[in-house]
N, CA, C and O atoms as CSV, one atom per row, in Angstrom:
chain,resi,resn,atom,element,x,y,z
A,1,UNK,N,N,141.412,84.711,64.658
A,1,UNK,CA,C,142.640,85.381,65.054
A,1,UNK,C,C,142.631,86.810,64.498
A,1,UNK,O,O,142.427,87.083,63.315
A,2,UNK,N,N,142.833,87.542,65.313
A,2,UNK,CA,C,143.446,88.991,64.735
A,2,UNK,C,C,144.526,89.617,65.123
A,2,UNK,O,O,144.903,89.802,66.280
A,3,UNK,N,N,145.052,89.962,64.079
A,3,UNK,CA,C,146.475,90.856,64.332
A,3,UNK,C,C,146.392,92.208,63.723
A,3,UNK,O,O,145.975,92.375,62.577
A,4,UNK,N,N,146.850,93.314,64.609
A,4,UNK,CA,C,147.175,94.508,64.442
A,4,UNK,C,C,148.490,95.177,64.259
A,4,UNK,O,O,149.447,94.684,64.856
A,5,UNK,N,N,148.697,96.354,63.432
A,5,UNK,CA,C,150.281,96.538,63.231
A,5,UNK,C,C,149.539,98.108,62.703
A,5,UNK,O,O,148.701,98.457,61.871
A,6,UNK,N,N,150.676,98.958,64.051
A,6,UNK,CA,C,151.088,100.402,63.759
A,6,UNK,C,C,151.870,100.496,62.052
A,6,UNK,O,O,152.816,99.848,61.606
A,7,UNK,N,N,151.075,101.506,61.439
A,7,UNK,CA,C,151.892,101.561,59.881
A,7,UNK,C,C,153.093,101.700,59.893
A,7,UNK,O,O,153.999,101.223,59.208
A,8,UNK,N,N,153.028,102.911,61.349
A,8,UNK,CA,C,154.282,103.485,61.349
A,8,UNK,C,C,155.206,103.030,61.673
A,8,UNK,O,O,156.230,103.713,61.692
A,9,UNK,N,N,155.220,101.540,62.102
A,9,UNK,CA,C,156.466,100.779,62.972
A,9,UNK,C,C,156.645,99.363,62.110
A,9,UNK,O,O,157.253,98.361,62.488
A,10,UNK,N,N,156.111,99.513,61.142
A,10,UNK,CA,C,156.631,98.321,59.751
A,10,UNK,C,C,157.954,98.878,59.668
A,10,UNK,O,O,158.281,100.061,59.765
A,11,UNK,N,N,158.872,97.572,59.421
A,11,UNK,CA,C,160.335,98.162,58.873
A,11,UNK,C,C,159.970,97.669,57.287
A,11,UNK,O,O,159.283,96.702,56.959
A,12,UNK,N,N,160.656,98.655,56.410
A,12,UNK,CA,C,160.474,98.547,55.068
A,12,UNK,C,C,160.661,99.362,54.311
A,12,UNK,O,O,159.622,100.015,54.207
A,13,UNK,N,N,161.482,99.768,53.627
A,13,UNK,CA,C,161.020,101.268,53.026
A,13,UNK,C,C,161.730,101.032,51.553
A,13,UNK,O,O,162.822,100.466,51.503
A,14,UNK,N,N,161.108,101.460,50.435
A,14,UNK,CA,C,159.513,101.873,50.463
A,14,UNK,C,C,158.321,100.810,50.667
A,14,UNK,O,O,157.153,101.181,50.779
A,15,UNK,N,N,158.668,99.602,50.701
A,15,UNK,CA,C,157.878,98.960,51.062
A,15,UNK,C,C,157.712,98.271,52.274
A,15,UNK,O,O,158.685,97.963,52.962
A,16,UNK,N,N,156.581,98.012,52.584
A,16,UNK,CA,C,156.950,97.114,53.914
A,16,UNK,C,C,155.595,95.759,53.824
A,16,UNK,O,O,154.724,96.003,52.989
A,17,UNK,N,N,155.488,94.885,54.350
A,17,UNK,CA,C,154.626,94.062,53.867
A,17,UNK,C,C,153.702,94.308,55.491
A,17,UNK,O,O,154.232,94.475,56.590
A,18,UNK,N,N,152.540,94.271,55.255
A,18,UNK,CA,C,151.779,95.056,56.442
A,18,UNK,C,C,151.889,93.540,56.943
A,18,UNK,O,O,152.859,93.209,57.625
A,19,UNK,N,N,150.950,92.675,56.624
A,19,UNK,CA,C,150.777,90.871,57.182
A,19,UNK,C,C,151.099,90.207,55.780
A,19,UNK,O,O,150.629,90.127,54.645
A,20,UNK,N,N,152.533,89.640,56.776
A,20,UNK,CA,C,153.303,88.772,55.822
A,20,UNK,C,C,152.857,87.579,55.839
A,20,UNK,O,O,152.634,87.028,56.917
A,21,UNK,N,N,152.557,86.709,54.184
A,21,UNK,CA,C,151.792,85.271,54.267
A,21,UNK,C,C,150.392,85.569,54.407
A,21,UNK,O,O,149.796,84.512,54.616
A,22,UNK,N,N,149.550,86.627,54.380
A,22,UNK,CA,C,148.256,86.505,54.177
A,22,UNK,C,C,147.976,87.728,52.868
A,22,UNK,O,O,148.452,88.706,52.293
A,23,UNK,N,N,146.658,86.664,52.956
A,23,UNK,CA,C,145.859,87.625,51.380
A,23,UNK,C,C,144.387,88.340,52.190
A,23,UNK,O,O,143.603,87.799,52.969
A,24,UNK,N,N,144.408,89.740,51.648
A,24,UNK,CA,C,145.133,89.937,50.290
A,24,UNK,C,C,146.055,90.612,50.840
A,24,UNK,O,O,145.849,91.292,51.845
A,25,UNK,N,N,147.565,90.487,50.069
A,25,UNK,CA,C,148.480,91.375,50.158
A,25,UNK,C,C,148.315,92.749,50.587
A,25,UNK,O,O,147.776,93.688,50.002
A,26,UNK,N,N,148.958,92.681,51.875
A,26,UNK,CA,C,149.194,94.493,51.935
A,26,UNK,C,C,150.328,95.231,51.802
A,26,UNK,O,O,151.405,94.636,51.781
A,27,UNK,N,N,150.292,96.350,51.713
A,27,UNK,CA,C,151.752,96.560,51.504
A,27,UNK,C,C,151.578,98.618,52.049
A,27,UNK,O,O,150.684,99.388,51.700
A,28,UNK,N,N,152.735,98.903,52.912
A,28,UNK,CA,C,152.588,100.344,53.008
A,28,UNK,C,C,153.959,100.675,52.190
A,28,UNK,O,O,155.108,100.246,52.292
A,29,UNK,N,N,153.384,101.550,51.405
A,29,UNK,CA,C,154.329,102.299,50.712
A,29,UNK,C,C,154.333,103.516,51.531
A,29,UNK,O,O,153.476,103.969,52.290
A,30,UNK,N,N,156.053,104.141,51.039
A,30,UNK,CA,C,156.566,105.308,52.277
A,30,UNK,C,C,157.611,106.140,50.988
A,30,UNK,O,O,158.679,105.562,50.785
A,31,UNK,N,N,157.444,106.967,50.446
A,31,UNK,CA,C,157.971,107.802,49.304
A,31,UNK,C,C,158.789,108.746,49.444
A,31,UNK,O,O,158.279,109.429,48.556
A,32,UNK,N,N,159.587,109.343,49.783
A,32,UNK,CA,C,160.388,110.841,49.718
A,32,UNK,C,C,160.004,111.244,48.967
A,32,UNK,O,O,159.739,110.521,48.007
A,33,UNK,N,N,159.632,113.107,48.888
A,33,UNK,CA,C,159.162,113.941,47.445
A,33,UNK,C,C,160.364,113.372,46.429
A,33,UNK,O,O,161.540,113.098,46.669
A,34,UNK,N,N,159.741,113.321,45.448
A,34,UNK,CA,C,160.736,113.212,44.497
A,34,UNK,C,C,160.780,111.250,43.876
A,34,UNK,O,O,160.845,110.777,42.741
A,35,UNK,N,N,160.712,110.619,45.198
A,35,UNK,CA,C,160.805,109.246,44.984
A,35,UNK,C,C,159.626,108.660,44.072
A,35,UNK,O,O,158.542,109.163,43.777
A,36,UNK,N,N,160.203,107.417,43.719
A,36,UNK,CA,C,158.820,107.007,42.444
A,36,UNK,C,C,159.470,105.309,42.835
A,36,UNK,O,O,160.350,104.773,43.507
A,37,UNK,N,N,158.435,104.991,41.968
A,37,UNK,CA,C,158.439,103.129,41.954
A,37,UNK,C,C,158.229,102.677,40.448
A,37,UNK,O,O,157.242,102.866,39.737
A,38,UNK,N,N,159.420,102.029,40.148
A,38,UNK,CA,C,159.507,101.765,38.238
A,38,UNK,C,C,158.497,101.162,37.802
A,38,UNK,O,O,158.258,100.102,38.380
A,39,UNK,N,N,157.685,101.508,36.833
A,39,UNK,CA,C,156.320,100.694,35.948
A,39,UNK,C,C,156.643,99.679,36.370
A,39,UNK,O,O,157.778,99.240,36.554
A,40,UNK,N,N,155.225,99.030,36.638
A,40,UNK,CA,C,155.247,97.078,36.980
A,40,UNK,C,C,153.959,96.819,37.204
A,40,UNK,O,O,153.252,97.813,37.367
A,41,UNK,N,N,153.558,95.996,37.248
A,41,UNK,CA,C,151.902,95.674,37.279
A,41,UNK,C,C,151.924,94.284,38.059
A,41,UNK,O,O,153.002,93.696,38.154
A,42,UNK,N,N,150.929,93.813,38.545
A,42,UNK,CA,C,150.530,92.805,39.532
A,42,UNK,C,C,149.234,92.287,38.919
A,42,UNK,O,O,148.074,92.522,39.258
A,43,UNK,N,N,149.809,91.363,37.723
A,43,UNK,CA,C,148.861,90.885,37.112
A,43,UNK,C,C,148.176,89.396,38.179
A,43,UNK,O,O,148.774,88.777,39.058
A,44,UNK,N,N,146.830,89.208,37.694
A,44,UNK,CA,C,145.735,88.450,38.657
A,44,UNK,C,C,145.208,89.168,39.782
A,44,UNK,O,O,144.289,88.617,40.388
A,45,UNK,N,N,145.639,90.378,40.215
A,45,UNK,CA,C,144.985,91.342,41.352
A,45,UNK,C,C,144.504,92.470,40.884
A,45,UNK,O,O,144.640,92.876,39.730
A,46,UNK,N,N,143.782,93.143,41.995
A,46,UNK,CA,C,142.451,94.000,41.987
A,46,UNK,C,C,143.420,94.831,43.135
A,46,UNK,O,O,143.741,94.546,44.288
A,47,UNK,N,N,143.684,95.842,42.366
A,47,UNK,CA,C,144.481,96.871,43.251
A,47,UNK,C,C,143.494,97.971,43.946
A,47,UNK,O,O,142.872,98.749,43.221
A,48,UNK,N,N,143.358,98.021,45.427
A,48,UNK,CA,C,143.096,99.493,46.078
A,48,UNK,C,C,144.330,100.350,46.617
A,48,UNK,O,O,145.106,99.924,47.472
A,49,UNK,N,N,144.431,101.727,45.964
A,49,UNK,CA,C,145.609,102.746,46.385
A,49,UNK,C,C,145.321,103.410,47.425
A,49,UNK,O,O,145.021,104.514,46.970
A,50,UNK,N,N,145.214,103.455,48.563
A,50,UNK,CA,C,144.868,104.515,49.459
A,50,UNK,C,C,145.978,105.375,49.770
A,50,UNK,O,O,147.031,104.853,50.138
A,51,UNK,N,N,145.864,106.858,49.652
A,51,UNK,CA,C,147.326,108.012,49.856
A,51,UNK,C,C,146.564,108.182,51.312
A,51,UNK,O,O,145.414,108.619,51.313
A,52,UNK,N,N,147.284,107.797,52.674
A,52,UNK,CA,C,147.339,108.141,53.812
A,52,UNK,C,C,147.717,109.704,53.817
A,52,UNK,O,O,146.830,110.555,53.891
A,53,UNK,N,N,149.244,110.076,53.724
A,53,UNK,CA,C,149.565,111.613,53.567
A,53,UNK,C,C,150.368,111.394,52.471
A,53,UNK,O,O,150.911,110.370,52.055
A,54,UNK,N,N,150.344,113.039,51.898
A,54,UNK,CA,C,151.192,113.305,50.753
A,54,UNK,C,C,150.583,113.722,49.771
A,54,UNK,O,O,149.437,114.171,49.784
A,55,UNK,N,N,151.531,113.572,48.527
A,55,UNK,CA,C,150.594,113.873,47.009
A,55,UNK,C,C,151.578,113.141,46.169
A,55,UNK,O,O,152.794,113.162,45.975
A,56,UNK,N,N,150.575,112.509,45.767
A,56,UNK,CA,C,151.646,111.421,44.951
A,56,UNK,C,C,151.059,111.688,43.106
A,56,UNK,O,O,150.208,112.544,42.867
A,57,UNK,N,N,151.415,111.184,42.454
A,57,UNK,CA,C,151.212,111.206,40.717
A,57,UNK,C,C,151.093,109.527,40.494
A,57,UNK,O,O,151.999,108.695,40.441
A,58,UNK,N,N,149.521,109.340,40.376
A,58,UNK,CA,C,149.771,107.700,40.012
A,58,UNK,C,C,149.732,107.753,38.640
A,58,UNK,O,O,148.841,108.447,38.151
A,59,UNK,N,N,150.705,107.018,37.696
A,59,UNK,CA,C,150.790,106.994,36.229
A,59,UNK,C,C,149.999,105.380,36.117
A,59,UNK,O,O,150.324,104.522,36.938
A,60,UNK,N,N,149.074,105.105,35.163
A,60,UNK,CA,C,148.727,103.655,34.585
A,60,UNK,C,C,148.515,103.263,33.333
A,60,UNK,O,O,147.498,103.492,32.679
A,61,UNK,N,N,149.140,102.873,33.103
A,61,UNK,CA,C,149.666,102.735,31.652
A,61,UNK,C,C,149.146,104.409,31.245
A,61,UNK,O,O,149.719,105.207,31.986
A,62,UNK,N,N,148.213,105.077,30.255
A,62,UNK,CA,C,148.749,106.274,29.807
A,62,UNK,C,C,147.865,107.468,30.417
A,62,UNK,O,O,147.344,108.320,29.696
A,63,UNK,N,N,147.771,107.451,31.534
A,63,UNK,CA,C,147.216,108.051,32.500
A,63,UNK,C,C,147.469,108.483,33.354
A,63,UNK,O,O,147.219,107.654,34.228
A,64,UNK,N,N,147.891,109.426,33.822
A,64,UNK,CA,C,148.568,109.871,35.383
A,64,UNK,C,C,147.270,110.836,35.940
A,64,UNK,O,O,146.613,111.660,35.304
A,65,UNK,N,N,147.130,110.337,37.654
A,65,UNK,CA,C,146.191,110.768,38.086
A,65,UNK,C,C,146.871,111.363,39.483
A,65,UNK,O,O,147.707,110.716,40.114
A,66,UNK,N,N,146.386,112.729,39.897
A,66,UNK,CA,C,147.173,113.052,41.173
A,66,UNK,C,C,146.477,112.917,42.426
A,66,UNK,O,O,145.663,113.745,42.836
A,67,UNK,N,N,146.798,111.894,43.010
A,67,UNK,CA,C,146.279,111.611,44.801
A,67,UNK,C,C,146.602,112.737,45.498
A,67,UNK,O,O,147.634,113.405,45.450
A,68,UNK,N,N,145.582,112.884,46.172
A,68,UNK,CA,C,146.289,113.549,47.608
A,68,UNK,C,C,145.633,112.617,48.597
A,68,UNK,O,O,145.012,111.574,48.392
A,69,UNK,N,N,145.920,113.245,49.713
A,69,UNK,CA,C,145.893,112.339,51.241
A,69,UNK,C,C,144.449,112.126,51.231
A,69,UNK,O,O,143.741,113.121,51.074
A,70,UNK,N,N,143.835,110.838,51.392
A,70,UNK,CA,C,142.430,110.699,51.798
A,70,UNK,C,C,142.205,110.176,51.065
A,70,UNK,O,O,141.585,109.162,51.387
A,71,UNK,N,N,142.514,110.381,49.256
A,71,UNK,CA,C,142.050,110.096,48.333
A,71,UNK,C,C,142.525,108.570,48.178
A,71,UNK,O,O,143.543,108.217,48.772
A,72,UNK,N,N,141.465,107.231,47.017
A,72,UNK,CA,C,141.396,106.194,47.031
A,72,UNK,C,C,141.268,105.820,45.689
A,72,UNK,O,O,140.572,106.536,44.968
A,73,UNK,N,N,141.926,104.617,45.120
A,73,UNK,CA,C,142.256,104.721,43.425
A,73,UNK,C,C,142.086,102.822,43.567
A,73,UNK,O,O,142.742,102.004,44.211
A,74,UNK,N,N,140.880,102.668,42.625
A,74,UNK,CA,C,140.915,100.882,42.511
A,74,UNK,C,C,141.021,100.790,40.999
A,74,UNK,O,O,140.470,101.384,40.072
A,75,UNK,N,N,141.770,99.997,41.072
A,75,UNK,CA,C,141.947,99.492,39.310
A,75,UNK,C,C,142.606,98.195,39.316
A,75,UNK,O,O,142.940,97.692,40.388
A,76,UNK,N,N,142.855,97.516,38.020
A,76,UNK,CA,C,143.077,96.543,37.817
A,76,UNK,C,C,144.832,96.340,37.584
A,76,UNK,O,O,145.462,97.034,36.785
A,77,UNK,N,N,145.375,95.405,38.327
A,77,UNK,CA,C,146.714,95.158,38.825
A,77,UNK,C,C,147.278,94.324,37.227
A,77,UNK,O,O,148.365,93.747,37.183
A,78,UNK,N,N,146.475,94.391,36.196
A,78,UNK,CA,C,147.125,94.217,34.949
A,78,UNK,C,C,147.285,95.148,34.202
A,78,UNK,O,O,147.750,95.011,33.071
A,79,UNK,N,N,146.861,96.465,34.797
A,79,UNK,CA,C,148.046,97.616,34.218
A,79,UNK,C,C,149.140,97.915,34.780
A,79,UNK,O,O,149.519,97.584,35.904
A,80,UNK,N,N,149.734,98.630,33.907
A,80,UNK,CA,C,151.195,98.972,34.586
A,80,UNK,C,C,150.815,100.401,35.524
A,80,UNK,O,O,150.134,101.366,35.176
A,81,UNK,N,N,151.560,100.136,36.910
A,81,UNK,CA,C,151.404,101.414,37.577
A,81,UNK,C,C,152.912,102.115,37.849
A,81,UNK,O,O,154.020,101.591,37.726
A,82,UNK,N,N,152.676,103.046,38.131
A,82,UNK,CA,C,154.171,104.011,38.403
A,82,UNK,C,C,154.034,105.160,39.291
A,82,UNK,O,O,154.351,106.204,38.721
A,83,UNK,N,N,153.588,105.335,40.753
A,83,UNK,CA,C,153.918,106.241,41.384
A,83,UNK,C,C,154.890,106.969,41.866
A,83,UNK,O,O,155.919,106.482,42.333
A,84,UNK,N,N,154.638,108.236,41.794
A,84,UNK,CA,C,155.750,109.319,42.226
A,84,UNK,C,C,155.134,109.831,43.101
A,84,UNK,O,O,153.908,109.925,43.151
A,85,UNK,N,N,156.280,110.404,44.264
A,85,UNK,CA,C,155.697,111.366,45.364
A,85,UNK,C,C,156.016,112.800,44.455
A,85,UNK,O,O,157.039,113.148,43.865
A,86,UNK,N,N,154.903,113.358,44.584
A,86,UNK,CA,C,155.215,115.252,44.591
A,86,UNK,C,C,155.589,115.395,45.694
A,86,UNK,O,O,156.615,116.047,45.889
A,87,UNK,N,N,154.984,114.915,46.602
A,87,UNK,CA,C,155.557,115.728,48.512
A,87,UNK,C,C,155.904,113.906,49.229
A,87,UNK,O,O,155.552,112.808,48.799
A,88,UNK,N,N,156.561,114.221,50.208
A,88,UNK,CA,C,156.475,112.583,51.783
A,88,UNK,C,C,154.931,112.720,51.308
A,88,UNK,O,O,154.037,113.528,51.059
A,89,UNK,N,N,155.355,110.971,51.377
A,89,UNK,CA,C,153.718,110.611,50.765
A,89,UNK,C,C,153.938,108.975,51.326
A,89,UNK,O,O,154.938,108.283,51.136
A,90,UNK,N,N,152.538,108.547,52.160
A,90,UNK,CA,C,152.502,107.265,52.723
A,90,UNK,C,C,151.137,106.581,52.199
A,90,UNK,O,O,149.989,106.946,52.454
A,91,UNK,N,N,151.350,106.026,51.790
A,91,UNK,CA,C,150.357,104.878,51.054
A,91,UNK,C,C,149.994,103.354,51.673
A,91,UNK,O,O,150.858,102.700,52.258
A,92,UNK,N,N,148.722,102.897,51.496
A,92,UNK,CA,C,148.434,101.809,52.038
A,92,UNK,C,C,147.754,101.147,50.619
A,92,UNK,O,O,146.798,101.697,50.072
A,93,UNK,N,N,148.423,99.796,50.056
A,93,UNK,CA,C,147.823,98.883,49.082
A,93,UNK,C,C,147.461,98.060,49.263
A,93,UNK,O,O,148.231,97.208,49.704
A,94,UNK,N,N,146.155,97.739,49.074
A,94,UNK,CA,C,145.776,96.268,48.863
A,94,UNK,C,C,145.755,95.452,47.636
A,94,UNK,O,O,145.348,96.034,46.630
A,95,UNK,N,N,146.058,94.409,47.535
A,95,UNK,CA,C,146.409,93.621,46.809
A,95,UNK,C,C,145.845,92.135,46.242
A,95,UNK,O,O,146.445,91.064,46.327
A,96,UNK,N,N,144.418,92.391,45.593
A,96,UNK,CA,C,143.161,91.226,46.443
A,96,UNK,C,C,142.951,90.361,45.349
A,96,UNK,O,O,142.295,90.740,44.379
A,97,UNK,N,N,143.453,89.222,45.417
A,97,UNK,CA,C,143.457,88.033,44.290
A,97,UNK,C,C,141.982,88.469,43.210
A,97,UNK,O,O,140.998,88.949,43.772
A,98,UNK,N,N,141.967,88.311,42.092
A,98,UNK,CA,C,141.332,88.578,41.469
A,98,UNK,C,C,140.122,88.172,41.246
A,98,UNK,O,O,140.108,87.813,40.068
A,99,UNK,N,N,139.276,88.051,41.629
A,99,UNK,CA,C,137.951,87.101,41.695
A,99,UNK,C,C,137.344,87.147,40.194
A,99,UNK,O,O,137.178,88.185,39.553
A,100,UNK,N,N,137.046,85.847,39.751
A,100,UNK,CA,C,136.152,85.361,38.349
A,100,UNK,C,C,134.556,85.509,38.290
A,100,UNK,O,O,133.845,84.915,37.480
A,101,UNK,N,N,134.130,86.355,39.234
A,101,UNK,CA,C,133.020,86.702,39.545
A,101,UNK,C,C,132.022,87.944,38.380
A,101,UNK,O,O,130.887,88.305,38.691
């Protein structure tokens, strides 16, 4: 089976769940300059950040790193993350159970 979904026509904001009930979790984040998402971490997952457009400030635990559009950020979903938009900023996360590998 495959299913497809325009980013742009998820209802959700700031989040929207790309395919709801499957792994790994996706999720499009959608930011106003200025907007942010409170420290929290997604412990047991293997986070990929992709910044579609924008410029966002990813903070992890004591680190802040600045995305821009294109750019791609994998780390481990047992730190704490905290993004802020500097500018409209659209993001695509994956969210990929953690493998013991």
């Amino acid at each position: 089976m495959t299913t497809i979904h325009n980013l742009n026509e998820l209802d959700g904001r700031p989040h929207a769940n790309v395919f709801p009930d499957a792994e790994p979790k996706t999720i499009r984040l959608t930011l106003d300059a200025g907007g942010e998402v409170a420290p929290h971490s997604h412990p047991d997952r293997e986070i990929v950040f992709y910044l579609i457009e924008g410029t966002v400030e990813l903070e992890l635990v004591d680190e802040t790193h600045e995305l821009s559009a294109g750019d791609v950020a994998r780390f481990d979903g047992d730190r704490e993350i905290a993004p802020r938009a500097v500018e409209d900023a659209t993001a695509l996360i994956v969210l990929a159970s953690r493998s013991d590998e």
